[in-house]
VOBAVO-851384 format. One line per field, with one value per residue (C-alpha): residue number from 1; x, y, z. Coordinates in nm, 4 decimals. Layout:
<sites>
pos	c(NUM_...)
X	c(X_...)
Y	c(Y_...)
Z	c(Z_...)
</sites>
This chain:
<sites>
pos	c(1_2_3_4_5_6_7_8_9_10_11_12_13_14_15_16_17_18_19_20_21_22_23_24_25_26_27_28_29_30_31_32_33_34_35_36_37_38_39_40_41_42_43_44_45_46_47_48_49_50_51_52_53_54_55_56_57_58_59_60_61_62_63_64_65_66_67_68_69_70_71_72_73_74_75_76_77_78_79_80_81_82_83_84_85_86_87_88_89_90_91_92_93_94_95_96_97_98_99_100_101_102_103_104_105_106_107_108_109_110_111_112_113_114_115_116_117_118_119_120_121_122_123_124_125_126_127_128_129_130_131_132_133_134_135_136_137_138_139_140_141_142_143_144_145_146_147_148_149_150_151_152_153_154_155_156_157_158_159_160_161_162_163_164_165_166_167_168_169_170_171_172_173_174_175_176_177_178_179_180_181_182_183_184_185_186_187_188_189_190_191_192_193_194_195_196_197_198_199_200_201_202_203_204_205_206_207_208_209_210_211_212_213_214_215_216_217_218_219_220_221_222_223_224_225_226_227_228_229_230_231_232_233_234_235_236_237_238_239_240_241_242_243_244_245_246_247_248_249_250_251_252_253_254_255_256_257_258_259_260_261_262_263_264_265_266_267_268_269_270_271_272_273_274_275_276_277_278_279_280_281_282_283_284_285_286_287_288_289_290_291_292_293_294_295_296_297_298_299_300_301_302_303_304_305_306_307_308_309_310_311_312_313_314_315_316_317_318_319_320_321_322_323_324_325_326_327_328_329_330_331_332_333_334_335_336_337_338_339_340_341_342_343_344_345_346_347_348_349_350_351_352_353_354_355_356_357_358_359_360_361_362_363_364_365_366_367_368_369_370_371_372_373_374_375_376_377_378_379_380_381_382_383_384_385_386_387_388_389_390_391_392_393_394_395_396_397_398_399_400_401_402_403_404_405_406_407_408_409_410_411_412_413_414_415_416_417_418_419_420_421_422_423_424_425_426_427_428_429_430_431_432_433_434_435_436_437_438_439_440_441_442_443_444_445_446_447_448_449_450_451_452_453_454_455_456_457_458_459_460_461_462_463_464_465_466_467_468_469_470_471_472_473_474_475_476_477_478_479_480_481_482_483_484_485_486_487_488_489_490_491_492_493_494_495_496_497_498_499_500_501_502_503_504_505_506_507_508_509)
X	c(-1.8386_-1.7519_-1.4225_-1.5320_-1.7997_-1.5771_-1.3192_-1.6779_-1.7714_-1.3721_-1.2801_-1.6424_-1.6174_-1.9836_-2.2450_-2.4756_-2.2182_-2.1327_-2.5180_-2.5454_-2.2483_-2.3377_-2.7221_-2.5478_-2.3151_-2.5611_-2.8253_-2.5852_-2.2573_-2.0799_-2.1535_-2.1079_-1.7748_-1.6431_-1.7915_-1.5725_-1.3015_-1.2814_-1.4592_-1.5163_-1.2823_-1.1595_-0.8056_-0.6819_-0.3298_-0.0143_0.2161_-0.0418_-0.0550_0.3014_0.4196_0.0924_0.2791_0.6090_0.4585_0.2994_0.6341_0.7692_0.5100_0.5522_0.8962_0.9057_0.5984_0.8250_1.1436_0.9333_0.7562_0.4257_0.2420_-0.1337_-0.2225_-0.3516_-0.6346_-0.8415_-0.8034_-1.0590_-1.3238_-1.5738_-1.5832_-1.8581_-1.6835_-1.3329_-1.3746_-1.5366_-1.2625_-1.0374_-1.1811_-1.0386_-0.7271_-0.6080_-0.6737_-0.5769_-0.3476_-0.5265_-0.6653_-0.8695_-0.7358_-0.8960_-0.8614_-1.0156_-1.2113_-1.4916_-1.7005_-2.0115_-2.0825_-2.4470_-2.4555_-2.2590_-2.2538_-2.0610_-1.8311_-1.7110_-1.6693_-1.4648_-1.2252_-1.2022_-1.0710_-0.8788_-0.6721_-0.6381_-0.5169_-0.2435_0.1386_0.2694_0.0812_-0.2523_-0.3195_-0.6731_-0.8307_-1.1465_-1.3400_-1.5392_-1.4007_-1.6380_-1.4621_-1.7941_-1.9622_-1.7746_-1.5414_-1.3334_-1.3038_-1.1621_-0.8903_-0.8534_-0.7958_-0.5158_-0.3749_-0.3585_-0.1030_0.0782_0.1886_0.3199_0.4831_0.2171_0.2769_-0.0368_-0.1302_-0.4501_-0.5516_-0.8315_-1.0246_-0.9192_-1.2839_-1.5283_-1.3275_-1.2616_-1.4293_-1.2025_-0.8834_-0.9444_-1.0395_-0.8088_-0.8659_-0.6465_-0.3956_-0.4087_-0.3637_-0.1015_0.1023_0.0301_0.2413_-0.0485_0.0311_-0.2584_-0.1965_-0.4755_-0.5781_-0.6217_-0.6075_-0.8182_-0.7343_-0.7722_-0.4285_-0.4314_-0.8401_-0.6454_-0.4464_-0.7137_-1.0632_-1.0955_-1.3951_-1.2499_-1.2547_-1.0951_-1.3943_-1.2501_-1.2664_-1.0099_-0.8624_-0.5667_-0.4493_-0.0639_-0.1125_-0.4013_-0.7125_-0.8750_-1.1757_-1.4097_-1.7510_-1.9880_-1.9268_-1.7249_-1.5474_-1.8674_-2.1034_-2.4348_-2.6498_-2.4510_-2.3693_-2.5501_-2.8717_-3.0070_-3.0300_-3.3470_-3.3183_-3.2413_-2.9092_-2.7454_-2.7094_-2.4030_-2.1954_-1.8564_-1.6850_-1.4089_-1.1545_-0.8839_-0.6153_-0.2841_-0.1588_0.1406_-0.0954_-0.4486_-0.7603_-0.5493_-0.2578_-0.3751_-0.6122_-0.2021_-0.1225_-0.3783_-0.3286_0.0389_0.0046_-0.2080_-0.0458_0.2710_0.1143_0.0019_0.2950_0.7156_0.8298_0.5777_0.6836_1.0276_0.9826_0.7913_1.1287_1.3322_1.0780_1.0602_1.3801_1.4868_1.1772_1.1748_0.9847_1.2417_1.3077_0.9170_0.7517_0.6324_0.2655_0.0420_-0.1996_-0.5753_-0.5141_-0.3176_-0.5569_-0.8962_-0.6791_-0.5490_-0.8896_-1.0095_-0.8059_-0.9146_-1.2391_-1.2815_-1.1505_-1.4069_-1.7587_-1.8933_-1.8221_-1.9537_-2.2592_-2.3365_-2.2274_-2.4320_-2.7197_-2.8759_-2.5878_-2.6797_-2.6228_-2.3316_-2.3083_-2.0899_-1.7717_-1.7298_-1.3949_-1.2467_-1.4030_-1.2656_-1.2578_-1.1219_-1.0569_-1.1354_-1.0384_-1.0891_-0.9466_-0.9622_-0.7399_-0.5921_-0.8083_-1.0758_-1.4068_-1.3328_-1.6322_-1.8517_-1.7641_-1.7604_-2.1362_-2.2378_-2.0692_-2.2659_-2.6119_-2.6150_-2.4691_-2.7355_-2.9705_-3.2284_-3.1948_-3.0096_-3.0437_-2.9044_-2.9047_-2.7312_-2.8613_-2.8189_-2.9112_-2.8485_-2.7270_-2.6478_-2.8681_-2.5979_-2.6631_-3.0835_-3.1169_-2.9268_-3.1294_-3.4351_-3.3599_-3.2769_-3.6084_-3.7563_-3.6016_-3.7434_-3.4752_-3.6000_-3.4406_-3.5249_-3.3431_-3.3345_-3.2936_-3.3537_-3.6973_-3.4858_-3.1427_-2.9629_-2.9105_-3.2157_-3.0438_-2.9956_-3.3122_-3.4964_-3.2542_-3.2998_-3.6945_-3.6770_-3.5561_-3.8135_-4.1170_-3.9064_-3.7547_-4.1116_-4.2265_-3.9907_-4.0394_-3.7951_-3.8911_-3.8455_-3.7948_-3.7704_-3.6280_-3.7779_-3.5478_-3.3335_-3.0517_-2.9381_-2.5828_-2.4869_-2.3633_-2.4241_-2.5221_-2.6179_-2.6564_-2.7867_-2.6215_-2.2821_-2.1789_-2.1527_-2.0281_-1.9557_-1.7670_-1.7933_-1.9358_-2.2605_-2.4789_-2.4258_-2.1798_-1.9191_-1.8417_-1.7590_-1.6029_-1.4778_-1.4018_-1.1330_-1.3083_-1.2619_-1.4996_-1.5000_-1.6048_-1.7059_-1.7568_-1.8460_-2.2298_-2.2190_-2.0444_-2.3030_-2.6011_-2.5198_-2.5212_-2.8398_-3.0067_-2.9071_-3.0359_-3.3709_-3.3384_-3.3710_-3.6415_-3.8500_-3.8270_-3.9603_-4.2381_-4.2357_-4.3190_-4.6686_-4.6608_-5.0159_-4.9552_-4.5995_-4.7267_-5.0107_-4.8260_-4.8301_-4.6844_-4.5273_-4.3427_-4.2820_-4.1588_-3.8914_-3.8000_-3.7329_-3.5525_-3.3333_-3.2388_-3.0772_-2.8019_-2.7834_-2.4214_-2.2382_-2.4274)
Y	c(-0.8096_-1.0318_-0.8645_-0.4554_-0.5404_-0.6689_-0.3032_-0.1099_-0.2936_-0.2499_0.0845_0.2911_0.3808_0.5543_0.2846_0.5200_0.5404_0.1738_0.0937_0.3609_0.2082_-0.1849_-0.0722_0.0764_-0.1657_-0.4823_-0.2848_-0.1591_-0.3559_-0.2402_0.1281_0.0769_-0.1093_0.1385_0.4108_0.3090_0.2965_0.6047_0.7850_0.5716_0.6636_0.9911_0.9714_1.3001_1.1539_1.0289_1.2770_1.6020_1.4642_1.4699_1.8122_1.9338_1.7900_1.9254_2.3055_2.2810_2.1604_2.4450_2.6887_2.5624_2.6130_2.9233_3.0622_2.8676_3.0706_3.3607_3.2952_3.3223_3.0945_2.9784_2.7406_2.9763_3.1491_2.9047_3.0704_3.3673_3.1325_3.0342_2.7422_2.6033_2.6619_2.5193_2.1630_2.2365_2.4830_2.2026_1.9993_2.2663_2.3263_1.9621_1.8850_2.2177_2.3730_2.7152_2.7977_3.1487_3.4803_3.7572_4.1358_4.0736_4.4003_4.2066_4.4000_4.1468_4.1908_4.0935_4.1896_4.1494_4.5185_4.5539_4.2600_4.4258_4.7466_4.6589_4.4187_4.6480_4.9372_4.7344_4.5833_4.9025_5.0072_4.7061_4.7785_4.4157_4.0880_3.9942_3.5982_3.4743_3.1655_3.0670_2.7781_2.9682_3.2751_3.3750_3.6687_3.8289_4.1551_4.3513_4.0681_4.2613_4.5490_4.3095_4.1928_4.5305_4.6508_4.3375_4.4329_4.7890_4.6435_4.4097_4.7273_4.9525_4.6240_4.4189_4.0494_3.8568_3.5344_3.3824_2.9951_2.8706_2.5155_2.4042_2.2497_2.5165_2.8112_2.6414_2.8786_3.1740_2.9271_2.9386_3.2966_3.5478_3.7194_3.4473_3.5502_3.8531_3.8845_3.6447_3.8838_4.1715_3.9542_3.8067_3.4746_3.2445_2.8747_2.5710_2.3854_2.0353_1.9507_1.6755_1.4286_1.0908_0.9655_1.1175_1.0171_0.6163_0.7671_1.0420_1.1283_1.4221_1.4695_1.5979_2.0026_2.2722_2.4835_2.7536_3.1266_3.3282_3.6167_3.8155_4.1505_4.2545_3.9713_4.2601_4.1827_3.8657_3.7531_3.4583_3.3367_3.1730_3.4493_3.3078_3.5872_3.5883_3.8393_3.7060_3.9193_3.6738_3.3740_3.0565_3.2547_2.9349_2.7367_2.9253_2.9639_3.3417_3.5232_3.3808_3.5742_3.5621_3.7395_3.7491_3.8858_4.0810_4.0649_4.3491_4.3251_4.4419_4.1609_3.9218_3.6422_3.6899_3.5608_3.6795_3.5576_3.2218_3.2888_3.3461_3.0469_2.8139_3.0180_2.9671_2.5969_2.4825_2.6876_2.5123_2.1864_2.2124_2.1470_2.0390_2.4075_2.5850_2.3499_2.4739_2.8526_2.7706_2.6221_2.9329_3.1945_3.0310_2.9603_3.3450_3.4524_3.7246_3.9614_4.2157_4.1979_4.3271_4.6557_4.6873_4.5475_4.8546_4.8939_4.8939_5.2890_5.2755_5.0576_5.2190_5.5762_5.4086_5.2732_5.6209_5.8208_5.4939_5.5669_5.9206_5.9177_5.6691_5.7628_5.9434_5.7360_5.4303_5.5788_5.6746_5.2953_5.1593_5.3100_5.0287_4.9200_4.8189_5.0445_4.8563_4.6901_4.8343_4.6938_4.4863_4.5547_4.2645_3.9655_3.6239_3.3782_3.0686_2.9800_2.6399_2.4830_2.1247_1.8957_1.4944_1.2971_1.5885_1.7252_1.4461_1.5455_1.8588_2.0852_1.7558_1.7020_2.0759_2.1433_1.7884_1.9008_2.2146_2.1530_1.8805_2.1986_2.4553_2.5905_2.8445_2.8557_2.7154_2.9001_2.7227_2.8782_2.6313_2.6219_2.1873_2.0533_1.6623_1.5417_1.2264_1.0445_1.1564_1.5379_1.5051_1.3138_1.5894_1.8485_1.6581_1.6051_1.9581_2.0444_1.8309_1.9009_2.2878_2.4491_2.6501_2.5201_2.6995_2.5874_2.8314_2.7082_2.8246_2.6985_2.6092_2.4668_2.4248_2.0543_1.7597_1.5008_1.7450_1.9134_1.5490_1.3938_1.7364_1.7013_1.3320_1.4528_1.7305_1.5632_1.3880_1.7244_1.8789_1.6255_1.7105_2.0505_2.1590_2.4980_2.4569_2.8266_2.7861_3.1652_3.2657_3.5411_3.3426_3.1021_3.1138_3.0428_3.1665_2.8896_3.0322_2.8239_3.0283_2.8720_3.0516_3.4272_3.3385_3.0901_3.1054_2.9123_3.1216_3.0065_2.7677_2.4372_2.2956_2.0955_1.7806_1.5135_1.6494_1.9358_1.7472_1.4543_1.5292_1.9157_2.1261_2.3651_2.6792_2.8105_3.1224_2.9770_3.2855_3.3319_3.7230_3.7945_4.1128_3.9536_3.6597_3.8977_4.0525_3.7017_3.6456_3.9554_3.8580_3.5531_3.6923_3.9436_3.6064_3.5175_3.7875_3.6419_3.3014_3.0790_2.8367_2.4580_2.2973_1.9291_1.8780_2.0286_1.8526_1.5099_1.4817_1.5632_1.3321_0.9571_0.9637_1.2976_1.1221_0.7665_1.0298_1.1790_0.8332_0.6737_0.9667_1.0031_0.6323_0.7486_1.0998_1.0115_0.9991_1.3777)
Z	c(-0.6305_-0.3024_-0.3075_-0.3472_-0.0778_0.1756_0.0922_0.1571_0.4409_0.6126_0.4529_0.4426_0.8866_0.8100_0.7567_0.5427_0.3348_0.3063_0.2534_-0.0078_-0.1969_-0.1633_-0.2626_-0.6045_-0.6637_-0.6334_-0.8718_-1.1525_-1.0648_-1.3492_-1.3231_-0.9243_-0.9671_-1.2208_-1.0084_-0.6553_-0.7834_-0.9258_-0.6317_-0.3524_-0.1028_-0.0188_-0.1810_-0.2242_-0.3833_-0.1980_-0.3703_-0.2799_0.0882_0.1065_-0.0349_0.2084_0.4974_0.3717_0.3338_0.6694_0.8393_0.6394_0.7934_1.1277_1.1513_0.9966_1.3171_1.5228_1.4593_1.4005_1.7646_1.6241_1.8550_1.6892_1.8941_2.2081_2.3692_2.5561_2.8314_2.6638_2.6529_2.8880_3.0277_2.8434_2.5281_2.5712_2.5111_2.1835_2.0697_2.1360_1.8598_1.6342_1.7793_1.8040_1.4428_1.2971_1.4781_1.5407_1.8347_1.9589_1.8628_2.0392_1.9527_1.5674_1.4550_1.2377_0.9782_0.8410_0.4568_0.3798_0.0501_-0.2800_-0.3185_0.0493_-0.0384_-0.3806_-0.2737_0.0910_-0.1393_-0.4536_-0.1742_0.0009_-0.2963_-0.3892_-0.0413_-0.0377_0.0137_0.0181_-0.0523_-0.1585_-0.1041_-0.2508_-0.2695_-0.4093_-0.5357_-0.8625_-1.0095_-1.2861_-1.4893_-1.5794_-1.4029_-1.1190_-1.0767_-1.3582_-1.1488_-0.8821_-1.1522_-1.2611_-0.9052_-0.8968_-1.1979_-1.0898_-0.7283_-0.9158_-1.1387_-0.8474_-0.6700_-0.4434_-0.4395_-0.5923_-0.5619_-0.6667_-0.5913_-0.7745_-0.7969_-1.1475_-1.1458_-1.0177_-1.2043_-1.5357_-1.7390_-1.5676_-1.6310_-1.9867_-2.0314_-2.1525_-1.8462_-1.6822_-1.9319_-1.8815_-1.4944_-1.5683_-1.7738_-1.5204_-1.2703_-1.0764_-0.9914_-1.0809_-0.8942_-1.0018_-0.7126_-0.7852_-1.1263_-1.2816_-1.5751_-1.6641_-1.5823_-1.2348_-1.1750_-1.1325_-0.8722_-0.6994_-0.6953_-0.8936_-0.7230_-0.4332_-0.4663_-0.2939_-0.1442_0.0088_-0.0068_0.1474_0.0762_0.2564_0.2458_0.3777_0.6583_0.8789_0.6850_0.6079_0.4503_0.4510_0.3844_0.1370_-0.1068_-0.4526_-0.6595_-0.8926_-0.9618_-0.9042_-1.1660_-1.4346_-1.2789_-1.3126_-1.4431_-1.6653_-1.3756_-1.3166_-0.9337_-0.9052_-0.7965_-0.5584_-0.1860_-0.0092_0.2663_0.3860_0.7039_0.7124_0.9699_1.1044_1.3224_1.3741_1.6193_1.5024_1.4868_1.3872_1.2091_0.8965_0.9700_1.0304_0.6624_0.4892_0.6277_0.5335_0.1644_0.1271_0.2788_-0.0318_-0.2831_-0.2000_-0.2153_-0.5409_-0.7205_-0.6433_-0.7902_-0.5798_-0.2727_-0.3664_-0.3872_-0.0663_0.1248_-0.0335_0.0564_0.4315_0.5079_0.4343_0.5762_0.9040_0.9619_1.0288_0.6630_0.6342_0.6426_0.9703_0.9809_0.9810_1.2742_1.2378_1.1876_0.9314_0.7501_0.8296_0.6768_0.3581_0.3013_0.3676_0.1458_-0.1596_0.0028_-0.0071_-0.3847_-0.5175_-0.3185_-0.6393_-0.8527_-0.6731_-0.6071_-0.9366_-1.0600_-0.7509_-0.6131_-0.4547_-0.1892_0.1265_0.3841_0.6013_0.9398_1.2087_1.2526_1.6152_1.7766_2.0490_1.8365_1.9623_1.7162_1.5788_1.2425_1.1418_0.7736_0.6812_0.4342_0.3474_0.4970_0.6720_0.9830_0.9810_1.0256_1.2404_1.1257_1.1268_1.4954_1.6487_1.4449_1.6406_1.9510_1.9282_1.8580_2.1703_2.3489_2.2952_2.5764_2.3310_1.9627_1.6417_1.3355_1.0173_0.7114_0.3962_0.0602_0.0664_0.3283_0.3204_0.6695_0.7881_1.0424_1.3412_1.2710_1.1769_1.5225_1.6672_1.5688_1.6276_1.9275_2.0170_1.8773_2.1538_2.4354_2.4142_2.1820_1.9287_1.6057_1.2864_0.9303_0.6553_0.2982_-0.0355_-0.2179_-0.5126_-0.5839_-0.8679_-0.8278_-0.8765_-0.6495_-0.3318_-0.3583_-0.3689_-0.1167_0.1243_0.0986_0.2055_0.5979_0.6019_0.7923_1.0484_1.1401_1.1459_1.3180_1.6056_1.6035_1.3471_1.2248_0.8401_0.6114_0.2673_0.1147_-0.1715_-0.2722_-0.5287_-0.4397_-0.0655_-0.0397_0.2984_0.5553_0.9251_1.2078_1.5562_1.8835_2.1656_2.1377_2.1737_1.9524_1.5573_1.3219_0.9223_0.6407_0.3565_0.4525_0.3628_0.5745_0.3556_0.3273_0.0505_0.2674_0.5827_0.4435_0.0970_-0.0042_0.1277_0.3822_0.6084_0.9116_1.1261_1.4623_1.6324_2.0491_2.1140_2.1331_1.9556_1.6096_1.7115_1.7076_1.3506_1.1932_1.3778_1.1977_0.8322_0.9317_1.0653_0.7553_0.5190_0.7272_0.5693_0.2706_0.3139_0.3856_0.6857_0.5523_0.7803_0.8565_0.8057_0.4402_0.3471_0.5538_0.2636_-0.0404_-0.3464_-0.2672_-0.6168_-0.4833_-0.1361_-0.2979_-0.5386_-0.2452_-0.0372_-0.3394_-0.3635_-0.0096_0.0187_-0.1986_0.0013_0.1618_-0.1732_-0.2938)
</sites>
């Protein structure tokens, strides 16, 4: 007991963290003791952290040779913006592309039907990366779509959390895309031999996906379809959106996506770290197609386009109509990983909210900060900024929504404008500041996604991209009910003790 408490107090940097673990191990020492050492620290696994530092030497040789420079574009920035760019950059490696065409999908229907016409538009490669794939709904058009281009000669790849998409992993749809020649990679694998060496709680979040190396998508959006996932949890369907991204540039928002992709698909494993060193070291572009320009794409889409409308809406009468793409985006992409990057998002969101002038708009469907980020806001809220959170009035987990609750009255104490959605489970993660900042992608405003999951964020600097994620976000807002202090300061103490009990353990949720 002496002994683990010392390792908390010398390893554990964030004292929240250290007092949540000493607090469990002195009042169940067994289950704590047991319970550190199998998930204490962050350990992702020596051998993984070394094949992910031999495919990203790999990579950055290959854009060195290749003179595909990622680390640029400060210059397109204002000034205000620049130091907080650099947080990204130094720790990643990517810095801002300009010259993206974004398109913002804000609604399951929109995401399907852009990806289902663009796989089917695909000459080359298809990367995708996800954290659930749940083989139920329109996500079999999706694999029949990729079963369809691996047939006439596209490249597929598919990385998947072995975790979050088990039950895809051991469906015969798995099998099946297998034996079409999709490549299906796990993402790391969990068992009781490798928990002594890792914590297999440590999950690869991300969702990516990459088209021919000129479109790219990213968001909170898993490859599920919402009207038949998760429907016992009793918390409605879950609402996501995704952008997609468009250029024709030699290195852009997708390029740097394929990257990312092919970086932790080689990690996974020595023989895909191998096929990795083959594949880059005869890599060049020459030996390519020529990338197609934004043309090319927008008529191949067409043509799928054109060939599909009736039958779509005959299948789907209730899309959404669709946002208007924004041309000359500027943009940064941002992923995150354990022992990797640090805290990179943790750090830019901080940097940000002590940044803004106007407004922050959150939306996150857990919402379990640490005392850093809640002062931020809180302070923000006092010193005039209009800060509004949106989250969803139920989530599918006891501990968050308990441990979320606990922050609410400071927050509307200070001003904090508190939303809670009412239209079934809100997923999307979007933070706005001011009208010319946002922040999009896959992170939750909660510990496990700064500290412990594998990550990836859009940071976003043009006004008119900015102001689209600002109207889904006002769009939610219709939707919801806006908690009073004077109603949540009186609520039951048995409810407010739950909540309190709950909340010192919030840094290991």
């Amino acid at each position: 007991m002496v002994v683990l408490t010392l390792r908390i107090v010398s390893i554990q940097r964030n004292i929240g963290v250290a007092i949540a673990w000493i607090a469990v191990l002195y009042t169940l020492p067994l289950v704590g003791l047991i319970a550190y050492m199998l998930v204490g620290e962050p350990t992702i696994g020596r051998r993984y952290r070394q094949r992910m530092t031999q495919a990203r030497l790999l990579m950055n040789d290959m854009a060195t040779r290749e003179r595909l420079v990622f680390d640029q574009g400060e210059e397109l920035l204002d000034a205000e913006y620049r130091g907080v760019s650099r947080i990204g950059t130094r720790w990643t490696g990517f810095g801002v592309l300009g010259n993206q065409e974004m398109r913002l999908l804000a609604s399951t229907e929109a995401v399907f039907e852009w990806l289902i016409k663009d796989i089917n538009a695909a000459h080359s490669r298809i990367l995708m990366e996800f954290y659930i794939i749940y083989p139920k709904g329109r996500v079999l058009d999706v694999f029949a779509a990729l079963t369809a281009a691996a047939k006439r000669g596209v490249e597929c790849h598919i990385l998947v959390d072995s975790v979050g998409s088990f039950s895809f992993l051991s469906s015969v749809h798995h099998q099946a895309l297998e034996q079409a020649g999709v490549f299906v990679h796990q993402s790391l694998p969990v068992g009781l031999f490798k928990t002594l060496f890792k914590r297999s709680d440590l999950r690869n979040h991300r969702k990516m996906v990459v088209i021919d190396e000129s479109i790219g998508y990213t968001g909170s959006f898993n490859l599920v379809d919402p009207k038949f996932f998760k429907q016992e949890k009793n918390v409605g369907q879950w609402i996501d959106v995704m952008i997609r991204s468009v250029s024709d540039a030699p290195v852009s928002i997708a390029t740097a996506m394929a990257k990312v992709v092919v970086t932790d698909i080689g990690a996974e494993s020595n023989e895909n770290l191998s096929a990795l060193n083959h594949r880059m070291n005869s890599y060049t572009r020459k030996l390519y197609v020529s990338r197609p320009t934004i043309n090319d794409i927008s008529s191949r889409v067409q043509l799928v386009e054109t060939a599909q409308t009736v039958d779509d809406a005959a299948r789907h009468p209730r899309c959404m109509p669709q946002m208007p793409a924004v041309p000359d985006v500027v943009a940064q992409l941002i992923p995150s990983a354990p022992q990797v990057t640090a805290h990179v998002i943790y750090n830019t969101l901080v940097t940000i909210i002590h940044r803004a002038n106007h407004r922050i708009r959150i939306t996150t469907p857990y919402f379990v900060p640490d005392e850093a980020l809640s002062g931020a806001l809180c302070t923000a809220a006092k010193r005039g900024v209009t800060v509004t959170l949106i989250i969803p009035e139920k989530v599918d987990s006891f501990l968050v929504q308990h441990a979320s609750q606990a922050y609410y009255q400071e927050l509307l104490e200070a001003g904090v404008h508190i939303a809670r959605f009412k239209g079934g489970l809100l997923h999307t993660k979007t933070v706005v500041v001011d009208d010319d900042y946002a922040l999009f992608g896959t992170v939750n405003i909660d510990m496990r996604s700064f500290y412990l999951n594998m990550e990836v964020s859009l940071a976003i600097y043009t006004p008119d991209m900015v102001a689209q994620i600002a109207a889904c976000q006002a769009s939610y807002l219709q939707s919801c009910e806006y908690l009073r202090l004077e109603t949540w300061r009186y609520r039951p103490r048995t409810e407010r003790l739950l909540d309190d009990v709950i909340r010192l353990f919030s840094p290991l949720l």
